[in-house]
N, C-alpha and C positions, 0 to 999 in steps of 0.2 A: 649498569643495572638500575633499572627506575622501580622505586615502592611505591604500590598505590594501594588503598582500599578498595577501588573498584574497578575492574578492566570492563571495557565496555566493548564488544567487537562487534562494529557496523557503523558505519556515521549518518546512514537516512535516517528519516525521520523518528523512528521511535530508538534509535543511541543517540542522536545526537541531544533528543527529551530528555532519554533516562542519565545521560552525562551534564544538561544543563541545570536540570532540578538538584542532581547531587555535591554540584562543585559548591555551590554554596559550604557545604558544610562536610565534607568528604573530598578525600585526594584520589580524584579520577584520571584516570588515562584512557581517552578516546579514540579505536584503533580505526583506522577507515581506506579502506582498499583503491580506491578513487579518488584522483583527484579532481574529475568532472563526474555530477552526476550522468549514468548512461542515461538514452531516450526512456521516455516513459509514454503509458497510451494515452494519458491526458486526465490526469486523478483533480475532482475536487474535494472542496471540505464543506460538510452538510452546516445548516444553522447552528446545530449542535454542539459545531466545536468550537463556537463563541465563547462559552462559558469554561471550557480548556485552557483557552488561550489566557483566558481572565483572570484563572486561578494562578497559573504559571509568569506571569505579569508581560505578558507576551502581546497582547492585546495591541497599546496602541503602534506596537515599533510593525506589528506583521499589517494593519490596514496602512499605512505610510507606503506600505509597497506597493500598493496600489492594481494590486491581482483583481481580476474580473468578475464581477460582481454574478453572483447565480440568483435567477430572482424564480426558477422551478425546472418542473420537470415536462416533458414532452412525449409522450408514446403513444407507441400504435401495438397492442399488445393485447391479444384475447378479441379484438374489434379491428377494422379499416376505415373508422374514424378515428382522428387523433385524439386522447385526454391530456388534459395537465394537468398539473397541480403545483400549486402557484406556493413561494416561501415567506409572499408578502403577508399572509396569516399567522406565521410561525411566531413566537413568544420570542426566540432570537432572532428573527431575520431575517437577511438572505443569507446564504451560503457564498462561496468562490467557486472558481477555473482559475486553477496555479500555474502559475510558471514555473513548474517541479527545479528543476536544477537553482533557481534561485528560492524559492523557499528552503531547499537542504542545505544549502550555503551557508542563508542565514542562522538557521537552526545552529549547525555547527561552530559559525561564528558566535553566536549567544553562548553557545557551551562552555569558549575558548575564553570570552568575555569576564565570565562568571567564576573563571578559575581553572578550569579543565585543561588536562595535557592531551593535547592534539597528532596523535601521530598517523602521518598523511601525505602521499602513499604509502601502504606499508601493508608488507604479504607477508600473510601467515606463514612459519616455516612449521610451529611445535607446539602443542597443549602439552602439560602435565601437571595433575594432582598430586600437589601433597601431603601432608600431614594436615595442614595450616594454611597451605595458599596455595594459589594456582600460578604456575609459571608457564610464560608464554613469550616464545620466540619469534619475533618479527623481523623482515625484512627492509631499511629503509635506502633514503639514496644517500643517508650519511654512517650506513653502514648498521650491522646489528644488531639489534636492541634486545633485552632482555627485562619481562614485565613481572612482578612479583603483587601479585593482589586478592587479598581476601575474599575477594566477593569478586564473580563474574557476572555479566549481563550479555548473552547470547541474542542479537540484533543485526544480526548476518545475513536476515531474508530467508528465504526457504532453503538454502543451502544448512541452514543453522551448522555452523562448521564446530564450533565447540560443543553441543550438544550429540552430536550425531558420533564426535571420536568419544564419548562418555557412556557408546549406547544408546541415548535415544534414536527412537523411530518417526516417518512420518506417517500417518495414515491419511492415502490422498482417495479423494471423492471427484470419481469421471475423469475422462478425457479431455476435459476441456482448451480449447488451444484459441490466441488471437494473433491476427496482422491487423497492423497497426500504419497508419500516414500521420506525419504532418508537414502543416503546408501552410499557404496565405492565404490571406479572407479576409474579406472586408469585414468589419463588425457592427452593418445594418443588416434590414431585413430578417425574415422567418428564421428560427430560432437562434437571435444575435446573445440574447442572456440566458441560454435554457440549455440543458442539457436532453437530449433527443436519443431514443431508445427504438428500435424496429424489429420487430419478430418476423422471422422469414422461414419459409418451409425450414431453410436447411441447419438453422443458429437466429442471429440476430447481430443488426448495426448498430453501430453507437458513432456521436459527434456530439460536441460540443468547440467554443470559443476557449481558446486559451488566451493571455496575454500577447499584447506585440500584434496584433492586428494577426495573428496564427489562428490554426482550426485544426484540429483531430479530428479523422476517424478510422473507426475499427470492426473488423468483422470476426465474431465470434462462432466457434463449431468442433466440433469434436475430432480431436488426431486422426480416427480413422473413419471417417468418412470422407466423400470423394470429394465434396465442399472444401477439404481442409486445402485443397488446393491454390483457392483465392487468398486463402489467410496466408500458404506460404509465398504466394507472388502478390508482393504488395505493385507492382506495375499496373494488373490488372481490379486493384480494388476498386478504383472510380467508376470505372464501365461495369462491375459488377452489380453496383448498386442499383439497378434497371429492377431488378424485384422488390425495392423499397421504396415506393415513390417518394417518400413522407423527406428519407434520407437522402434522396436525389435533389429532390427541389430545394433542399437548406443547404447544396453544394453549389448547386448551379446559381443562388439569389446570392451566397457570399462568395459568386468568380472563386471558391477553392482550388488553389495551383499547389500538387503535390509537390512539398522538398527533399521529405526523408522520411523511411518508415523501418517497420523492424519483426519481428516473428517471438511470441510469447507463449510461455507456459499459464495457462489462464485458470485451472483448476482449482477448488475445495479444497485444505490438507489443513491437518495438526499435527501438532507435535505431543507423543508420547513418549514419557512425561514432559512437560514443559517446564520441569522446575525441582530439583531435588536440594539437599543441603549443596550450602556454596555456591549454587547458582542457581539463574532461571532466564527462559526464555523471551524477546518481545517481538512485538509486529510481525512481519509476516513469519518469522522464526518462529515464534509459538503456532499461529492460526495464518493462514491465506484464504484471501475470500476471493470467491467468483466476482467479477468487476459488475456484476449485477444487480448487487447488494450496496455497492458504492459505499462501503462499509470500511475498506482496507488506511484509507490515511487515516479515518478516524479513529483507528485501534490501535496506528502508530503511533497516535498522539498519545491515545488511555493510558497502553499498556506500558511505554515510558514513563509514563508518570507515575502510575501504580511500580512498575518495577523500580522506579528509583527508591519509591517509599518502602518498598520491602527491602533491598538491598540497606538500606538504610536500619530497618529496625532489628533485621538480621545482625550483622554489626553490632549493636547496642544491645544482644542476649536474646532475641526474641524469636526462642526457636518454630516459634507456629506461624511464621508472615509466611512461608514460602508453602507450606501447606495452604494457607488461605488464599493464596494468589492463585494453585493450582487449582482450587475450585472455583474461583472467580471464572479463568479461563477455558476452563470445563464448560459454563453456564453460560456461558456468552458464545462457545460455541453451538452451542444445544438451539439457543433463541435463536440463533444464527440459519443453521439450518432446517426450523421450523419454517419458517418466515420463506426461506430463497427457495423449499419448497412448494410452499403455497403459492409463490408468486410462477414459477413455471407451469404450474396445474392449472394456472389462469387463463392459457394460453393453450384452444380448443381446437383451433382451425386447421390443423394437420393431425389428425390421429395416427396414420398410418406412417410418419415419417419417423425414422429411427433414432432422430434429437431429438424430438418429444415422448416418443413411448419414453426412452431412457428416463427422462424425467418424472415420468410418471409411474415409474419399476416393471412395465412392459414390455421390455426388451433389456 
């Protein structure tokens, strides 16, 4: 039987945050169902999360690793001339394109580093509250475990698995669905540092460079439309991109040769509540963003770091942190989808196509 103060269950990015900010000063135990991060569509981190990193002392060990530099953005959205917008203005910088499985590594590693009990692989068999702690029954390759801890931190991704046997709900927004590739590319040529967005009658493409001389891209559209067919046969994304020029010609200049691709749940959702006594939710367990927003790692990082600080003051008597956390992530959903809807109302040149009314509450 292992005692901790805080069971953390998920080891991407915002558990592995909310377990590395806590070891310091707190007996965590870090559950994590994987031992390789699965594919992902290809997530960067905005200038923003410069100052994340900075605060959490993460800063100069994550640029060492040397992830690909984001110097903007790239779209063809509301118009059939390309804009950008460039991050060499920004107050912090440029942004990255990660090499996901090695950024959650290190994350995890840091946590480990810091103090943190790492259990990994390890599947969930059992939740229960109660009186005083929450016990929880894991599965490892050295047999049984049994976790005793004060404080939980729900970081399990949209599945939020401890949240959901306690009751919580999601409440998810649209259909949203993606296929995804990656593949090799050279990293010269039309958009080598940008991240590249294309609006199409039926959704919209996405590419960008990742690490390792790799390239993503993804086609976004709704489960039930007849488009959703591209997204589920990723064989045919390359030859589909014929209605994106913008996203064609940044394939064809970086020779992109697809190796592996994957089929995603892409939709808006929260978590109601996201946080009651004894625990609370983080990253995409609380909130999942549309990949439109390009919002999602940078909330794995926040809400880590806010959840460790509440778990933490929690702990020390402080019966109002988790109330205050709930309205933190109330409002940052709210800005959230203010904002992801303005930006699809941007987007004029199909009225009559049934991704767009939706967006616009027309259909």
């Amino acid at each position: 039987m292992i005692h901790a103060d805080v069971l953390v269950l998920g080891g991407g990015p915002a558990g592995a945050t909310a377990a590395l900010n806590l070891a310091p000063m707190r007996r965590v135990v870090l559950v994590e169902r994987q031992t390789q991060s699965p594919g992902r569509i290809g997530e960067a981190l905005p200038p923003a999360a410069r100052r994340l990193l900075i605060d959490m002392g993460l800063i100069d060990e994550f640029i060492a690793q040397c992830h690909v530099p984001c110097y903007g953005n790239r779209s063809i959205w509301g118009r059939i001339a390309p804009a950008e917008t460039e991050f060499l203005r920004d107050p912090d910088g440029h942004g990255w394109h990660l090499d996901r499985a090695r950024f959650d590594a290190w994350l995890r590693h840091t946590a480990v580093a810091r103090g943190a009990m790492l259990l990994m692989p390890a599947r969930l068999l059992s939740i229960k509250r109660g009186a005083d702690s929450w016990q929880v029954r894991v599965a490892t390759p050295g047999g049984e475990q049994i976790v005793l801890a004060a404080f939980a931190i729900d970081a399990g991704g949209r599945a939020a698995p401890l949240a959901r046997q306690i009751g919580a709900w999601r409440r998810a927004s649209g259909r949203l669905v993606c296929g995804w590739l990656h593949g090799s590319a050279c990293s010269m040529g039309r958009g080598s540092r940008l991240t590249a967005v294309e609006a199409v009658e039926n959704g919209w493409w996405y590419t960008a460079p990742v690490p390792d001389d790799r390239r993503v891209l993804a086609f976004l559209t709704d489960a039930d439309l007849p488009a959703a067919r591209i997204a589920h046969n990723t064989a045919c994304l390359v030859d589909s991109t014929v209605t994106a020029p913008e996203i064609r010609a940044i394939l064809m200049e970086s020779e992109f040769v697809p190796i592996s691709g994957g089929f995603t749940a892409a939709h808006s959702s929260v978590l109601e509540p996201c946080g009651a006594a004894g625990w609370l939710a983080a990253g995409d367990a609380s909130i999942s963003f549309d990949p439109l927003s390009a919002q999602g790692l940078l909330h794995a990082l926040f809400s880590g770091l806010a959840a460790a600080e509440v778990a933490h003051f929690c702990l020390a008597g402080d019966d109002n942190a988790v109330p205050r956390y709930t309205r933190l992530m109330n409002s940052i959903h709210q800005a959230y989808q203010r904002r992801l809807d303005f930006y699809y109302a941007s987007e004029t040149r199909w009225p009559s196509a049934p991704f767009w009314q939706r967006r616009r509450g027309l259909h």
